[in-house]
N, C-alpha and C positions, 0 to 999 in steps of 0.2 A: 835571295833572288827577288822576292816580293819588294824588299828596302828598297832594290838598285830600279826597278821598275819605276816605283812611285819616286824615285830621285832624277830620272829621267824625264818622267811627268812634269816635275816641277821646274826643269829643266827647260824643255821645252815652252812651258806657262813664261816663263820668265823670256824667252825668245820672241816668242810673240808677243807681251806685252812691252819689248824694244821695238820690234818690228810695226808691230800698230803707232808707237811713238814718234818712228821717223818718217813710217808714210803719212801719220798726222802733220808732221813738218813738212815734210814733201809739198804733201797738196797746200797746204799753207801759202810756201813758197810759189807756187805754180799759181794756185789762186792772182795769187798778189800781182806774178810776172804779168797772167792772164788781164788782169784789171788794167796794168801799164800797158799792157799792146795795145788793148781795147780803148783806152785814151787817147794811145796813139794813132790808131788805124781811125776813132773817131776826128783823133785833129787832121790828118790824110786824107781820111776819106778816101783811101782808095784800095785796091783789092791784091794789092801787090805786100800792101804790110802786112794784110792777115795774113795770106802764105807766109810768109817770112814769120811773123807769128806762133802760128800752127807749126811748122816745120822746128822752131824756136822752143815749142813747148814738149814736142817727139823726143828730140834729141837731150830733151833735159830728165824726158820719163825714163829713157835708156840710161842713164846715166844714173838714177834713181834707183832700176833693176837691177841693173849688174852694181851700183853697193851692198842692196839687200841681201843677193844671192851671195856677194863676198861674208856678210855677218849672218848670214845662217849656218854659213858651210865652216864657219872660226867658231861659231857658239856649237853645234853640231861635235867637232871634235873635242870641245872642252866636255861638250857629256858623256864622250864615248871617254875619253880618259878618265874623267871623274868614277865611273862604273865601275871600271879596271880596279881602279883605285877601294873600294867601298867593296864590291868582292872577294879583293884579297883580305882586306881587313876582317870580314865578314867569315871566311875561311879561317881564318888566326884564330879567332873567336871560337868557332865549334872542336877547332883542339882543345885550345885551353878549358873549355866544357868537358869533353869528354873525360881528358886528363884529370881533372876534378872529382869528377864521378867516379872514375876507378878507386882515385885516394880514399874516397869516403867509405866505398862499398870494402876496403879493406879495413877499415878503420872500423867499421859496424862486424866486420866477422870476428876480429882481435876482441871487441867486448862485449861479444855473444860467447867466445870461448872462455871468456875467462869468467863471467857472470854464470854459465852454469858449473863451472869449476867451484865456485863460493856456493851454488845452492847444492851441488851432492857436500860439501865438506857441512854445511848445513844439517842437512839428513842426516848424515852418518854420526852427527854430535847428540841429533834430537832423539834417533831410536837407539841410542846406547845411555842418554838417559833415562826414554820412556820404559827401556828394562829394566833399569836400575830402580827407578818406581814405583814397577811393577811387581818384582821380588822384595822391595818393602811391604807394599801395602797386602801382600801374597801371607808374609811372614806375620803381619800384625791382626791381618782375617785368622790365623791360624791361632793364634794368641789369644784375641778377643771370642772366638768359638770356644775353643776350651775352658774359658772364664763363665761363658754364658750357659753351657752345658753343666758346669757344676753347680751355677745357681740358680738353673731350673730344679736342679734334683735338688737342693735346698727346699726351694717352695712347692715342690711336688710333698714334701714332705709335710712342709708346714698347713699346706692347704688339707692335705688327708686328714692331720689332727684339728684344724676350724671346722672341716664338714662334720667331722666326726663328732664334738662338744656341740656343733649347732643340732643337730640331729636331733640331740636328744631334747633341746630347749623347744627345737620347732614342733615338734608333738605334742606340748602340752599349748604353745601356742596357734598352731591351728587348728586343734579343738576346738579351744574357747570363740577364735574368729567365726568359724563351721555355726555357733549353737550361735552367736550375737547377729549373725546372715540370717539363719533359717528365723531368730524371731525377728528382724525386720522382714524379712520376706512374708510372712505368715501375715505382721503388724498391716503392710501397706496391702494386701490382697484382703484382708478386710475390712479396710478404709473402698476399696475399689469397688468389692460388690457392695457396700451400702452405700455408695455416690450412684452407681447401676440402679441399685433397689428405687433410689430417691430420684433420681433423673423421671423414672420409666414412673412412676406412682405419680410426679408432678405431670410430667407429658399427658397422659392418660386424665390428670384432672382438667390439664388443659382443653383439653381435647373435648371432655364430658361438658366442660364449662361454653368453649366455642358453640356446639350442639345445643345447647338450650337457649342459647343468643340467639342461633342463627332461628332458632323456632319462636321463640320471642319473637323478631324481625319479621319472617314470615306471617304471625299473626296481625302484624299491626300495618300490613303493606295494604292497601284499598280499590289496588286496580290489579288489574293482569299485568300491566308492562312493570307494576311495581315490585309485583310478588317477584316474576321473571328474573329483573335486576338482585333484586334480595338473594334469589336462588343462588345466582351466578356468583355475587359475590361472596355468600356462606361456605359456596363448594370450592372459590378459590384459595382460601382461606386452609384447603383442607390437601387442595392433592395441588401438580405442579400447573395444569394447564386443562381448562376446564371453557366448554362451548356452550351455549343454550342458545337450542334451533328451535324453530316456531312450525308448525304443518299446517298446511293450507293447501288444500285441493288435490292432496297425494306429491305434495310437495315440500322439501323443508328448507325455510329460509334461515339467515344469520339473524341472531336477536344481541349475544351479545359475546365476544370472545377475552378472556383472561387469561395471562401466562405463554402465550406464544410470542416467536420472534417477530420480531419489529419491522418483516418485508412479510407479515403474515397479510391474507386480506383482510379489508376494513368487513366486520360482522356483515351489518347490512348487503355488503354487496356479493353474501353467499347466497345464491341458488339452487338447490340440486334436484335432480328428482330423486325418489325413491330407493332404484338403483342404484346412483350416482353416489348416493350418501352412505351404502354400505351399514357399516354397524347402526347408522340412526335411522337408515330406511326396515332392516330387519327388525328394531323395537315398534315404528311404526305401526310394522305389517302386524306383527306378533301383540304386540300391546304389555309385553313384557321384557325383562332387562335382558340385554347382549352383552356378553363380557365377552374380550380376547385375551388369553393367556402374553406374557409378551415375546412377542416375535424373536425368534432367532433367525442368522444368518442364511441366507438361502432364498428358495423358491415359497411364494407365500401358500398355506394350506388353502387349496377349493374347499373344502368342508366349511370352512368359517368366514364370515362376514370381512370384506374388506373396511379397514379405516377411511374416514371421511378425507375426499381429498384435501383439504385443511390442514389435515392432521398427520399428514406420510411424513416417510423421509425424517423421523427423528430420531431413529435408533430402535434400542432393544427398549419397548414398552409393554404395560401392563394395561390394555384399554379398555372401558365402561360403557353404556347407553343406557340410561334410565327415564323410563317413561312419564310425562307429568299426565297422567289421567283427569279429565274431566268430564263427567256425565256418559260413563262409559267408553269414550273414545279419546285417542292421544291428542292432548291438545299442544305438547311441546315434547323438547325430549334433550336433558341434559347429558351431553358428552363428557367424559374425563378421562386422561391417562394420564401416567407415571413410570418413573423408570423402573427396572425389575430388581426387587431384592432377594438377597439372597438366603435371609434368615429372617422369620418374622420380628416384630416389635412394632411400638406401637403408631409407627406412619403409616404400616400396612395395612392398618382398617377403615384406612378412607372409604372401598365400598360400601363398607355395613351405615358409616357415617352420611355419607349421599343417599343411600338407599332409604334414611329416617328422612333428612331433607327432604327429599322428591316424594316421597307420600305426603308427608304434612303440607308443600307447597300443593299436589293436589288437592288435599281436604279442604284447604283453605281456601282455594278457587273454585270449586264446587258451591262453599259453603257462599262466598261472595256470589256467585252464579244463584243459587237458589234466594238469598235475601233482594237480592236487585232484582231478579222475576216476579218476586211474592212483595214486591214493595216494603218489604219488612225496614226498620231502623235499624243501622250498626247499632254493636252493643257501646262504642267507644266515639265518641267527635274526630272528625277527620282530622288528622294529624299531621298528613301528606298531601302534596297536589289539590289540595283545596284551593276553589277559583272563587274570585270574588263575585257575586251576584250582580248584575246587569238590570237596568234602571226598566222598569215596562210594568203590565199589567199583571205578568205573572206572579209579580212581589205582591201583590196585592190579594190575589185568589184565594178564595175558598180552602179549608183542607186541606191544611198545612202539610200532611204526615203523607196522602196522597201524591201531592205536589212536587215533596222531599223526594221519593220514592221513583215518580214518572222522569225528576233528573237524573238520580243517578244511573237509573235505566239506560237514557240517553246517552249520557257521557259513559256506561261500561261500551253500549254501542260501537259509539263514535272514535274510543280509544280504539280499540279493536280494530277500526278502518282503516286509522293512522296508523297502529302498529303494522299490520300486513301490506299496507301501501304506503310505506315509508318515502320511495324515490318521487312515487306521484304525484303524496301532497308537497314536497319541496319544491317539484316542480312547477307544480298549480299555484305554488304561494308565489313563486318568484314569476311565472305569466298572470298572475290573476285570471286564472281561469279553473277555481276545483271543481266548482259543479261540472265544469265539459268533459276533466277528465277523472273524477270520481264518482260519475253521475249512476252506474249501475249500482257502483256500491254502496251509497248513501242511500238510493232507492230500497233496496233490499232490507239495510239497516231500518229505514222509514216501517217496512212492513210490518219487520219484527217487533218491533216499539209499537205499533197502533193494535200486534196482536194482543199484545201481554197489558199497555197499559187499557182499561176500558174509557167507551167513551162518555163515559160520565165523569173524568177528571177533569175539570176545568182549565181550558187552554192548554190541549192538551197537545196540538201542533206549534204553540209557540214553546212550549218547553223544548221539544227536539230543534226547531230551528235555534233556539239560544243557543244550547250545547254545540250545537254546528260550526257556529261560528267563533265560539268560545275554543273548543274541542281543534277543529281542523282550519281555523282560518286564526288562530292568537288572536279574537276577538277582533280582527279587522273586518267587516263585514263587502269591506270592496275587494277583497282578495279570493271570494267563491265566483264574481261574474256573472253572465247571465246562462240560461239554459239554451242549449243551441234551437 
């Protein structure tokens, strides 16, 4: 039906582009007759020929119409036949289809019958072989069992008489094996304890050997910040992580830290007080060594001295506080810990080893305390930290031995300033201004010096000022400034 529609369609297109063709001639023609009248009515000139004209060109439209209306109504029945026509055909056509269709849909069931007809005669060939295969390979299992059954009990047999002849060989050879074990075992367990015996007797000489270095060292140190260092470094030498604090007014500062981690604070910029510091504020208090047992897991014991905050948060440790005495009272106080062991030997007597250090670091400070009071001469030429002497009158002075004497007075002073006001003088060096901001303490220093040295030493205020400026200015003399 769709077909006959769109053949009608076209049908019609085709009508009308006859129909547009003749009215194109049409008007054509009428144009043209139109122009002749209009010639003519202009040669007349009179209003009789239009009519005639007009009436002329009525009668030729009419004539126009009724052709048009004749070939639409002849084009018109040739599409109604045409239709007829293309319908029937169109009809004929969905038999012959359908008719098709039937043939096929027979022709598909004939070789669906006969194609499963081939696959049961299929099966019925494949599992009356797969029996036939199965009652062989049924009957050759049966065959092959019986075969393997007999010559297991062959080598059941044969193997009872190799156990039995080996039996008696391997008796006499795992004897032998048994006694060639026991004297290697015997051989290398006494290789082991005398590598032990020699390890622990070398350690132990180490150890003894380190110990009279680090007292060596200590003797030949010249100041307090020297001895200090030497301490620090003899005791690092010995346990894993070792502090040397300084006391200053019920207070203890950082002097110099070894063996901690590398987000630990910088020495100098520890301050604590008393409390704060725990195990190094109770040797303070007490004037004697603080040990802690090392900590176990848990809540810390109130009875016993907390660890310096420096020093927390490292685990299960064994920790120290040992006093450096000078003239009665703590002038420092070296800290140490270690981790805890479980059996002694010989890394465990780092106490006793620090405990000799930190006496003899006092003795020695004491002894330099009493020779720089008494103006006395070392027994040895300065070895260390010796400064070059500085051009004036003092080189010149009187009483040589006096002179020697009123310096290093000075400079034990003046170290001491520097050591305990470390941030001040950095900071006075880099204002130029130490006298503003170390001006109490230099005074003080000042007094001490005029007690001890007398004044009958010859220039005897230029020697402290030289040291001054030697001491807490690196010899720059514009870097103390003026007195406010």
């Amino acid at each position: 039906m769709a077909k006959a529609v769109s053949l009608d369609d076209h049908i019609r297109s085709a009508l009308d582009r006859a129909l547009t063709g003749v009215r194109g001639h049409l008007e054509a023609d009428l144009r043209a007759f139109a122009q002749d009248l209009a010639r003519a009515a202009a040669e007349e000139r009179g209003r009789a020929v239009r009519e005639a004209a007009e009436a002329a060109a009525a009668d030729v439209r009419r004539q126009a119409q009724a052709q048009l209306t004749q070939f639409r109504d002849a084009a018109q029945k040739h599409a109604d036949e045409l239709r007829r026509t293309t319908e029937a055909q169109l009809s004929e056509l969905k038999q012959a289809l359908e008719e098709t269709r039937r043939n096929a849909d027979q022709l598909v069931d004939a070789a669906r019958r006969t194609a499963q007809t081939e696959v049961d005669t299929a099966r019925r060939s494949a599992q009356a072989e797969i029996a036939a295969a199965r009652r062989a390979a049924e009957a050759k299992v049966e065959d092959l069992k019986t075969s393997t059954d007999r010559r297991i009990a062959e080598l059941t047999e044969e193997i009872a008489r190799i156990r039995k002849d080996a039996a008696a060989d391997a008796e006499g050879l795992v004897a032998t094996r048994i006694a060639a074990r026991a004297a290697e075992h015997e051989r290398r367990l006494t290789q082991a304890v005398e590598r032990v015996r020699t390890d622990h007797h070398q350690a132990v000489l180490a150890q003894t050997a380190r110990l009279a270095d680090g007292v060596r060292s200590l003797d030949e140190a010249r100041s307090l910040g020297e001895v200090l260092d030497t301490l620090a470094e003899c005791a690092g030498r010995e346990v894993d992580r070792v502090a040397v604090l300084v006391v200053k007014d019920d207070r203890v500062t950082g002097w110099r830290l070894s063996g901690f981690a590398a987000d630990a604070p910088p020495a100098r910029s520890i301050g604590l007080s008393l409390d704060e510091a725990g195990l190094a504020g109770a040797v303070v208090r007490t004037g004697v060594a603080v040990s802690r047992p090392a900590a176990q897991p848990g809540p810390a014991d109130a009875r016993q001295p907390a660890l310096p905050p420096f020093a927390q948060d490292a685990g299960t440790r064994h920790a120290l506080a040992l006093p450096v005495i000078v003239g009665g009272a703590v002038a420092a106080v070296l800290y140490a810990d270690a981790p805890r062991l479980e059996a002694p030997s010989a890394a465990s007597r780092w106490p006793a080893v620090l405990d000799v250090l930190v006496r003899h670091a006092s003795r020695a400070l004491e002894a330099m305390t009493v020779q720089q009071a008494a103006g006395l001469s070392l027994p040895r030429p300065l070895a260390r930290g010796s400064h070059a002497p500085l051009p004036g009158p003092v080189e010149h002075a009187g009483g040589e031995a006096e002179a020697d004497a009123a310096r290093r007075y000075a400079r034990l002073l003046l170290s001491e300033v520097r050591m305990f006001n470390e941030p001040l003088v950095d900071a006075g060096r880099r204002s130029r201004d130490l006298l503003t901001r170390l001006g109490g303490e230099i005074a003080r220093a000042r007094r001490l010096y005029e007690a001890r040295v007398p004044s009958t030493v010859s220039a005897r205020s230029e020697y402290f000022d030289q040291e001054l400026v030697r001491t807490l200015a690196d010899g720059d003399r514009s870097l103390l400034g003026s007195v406010p």
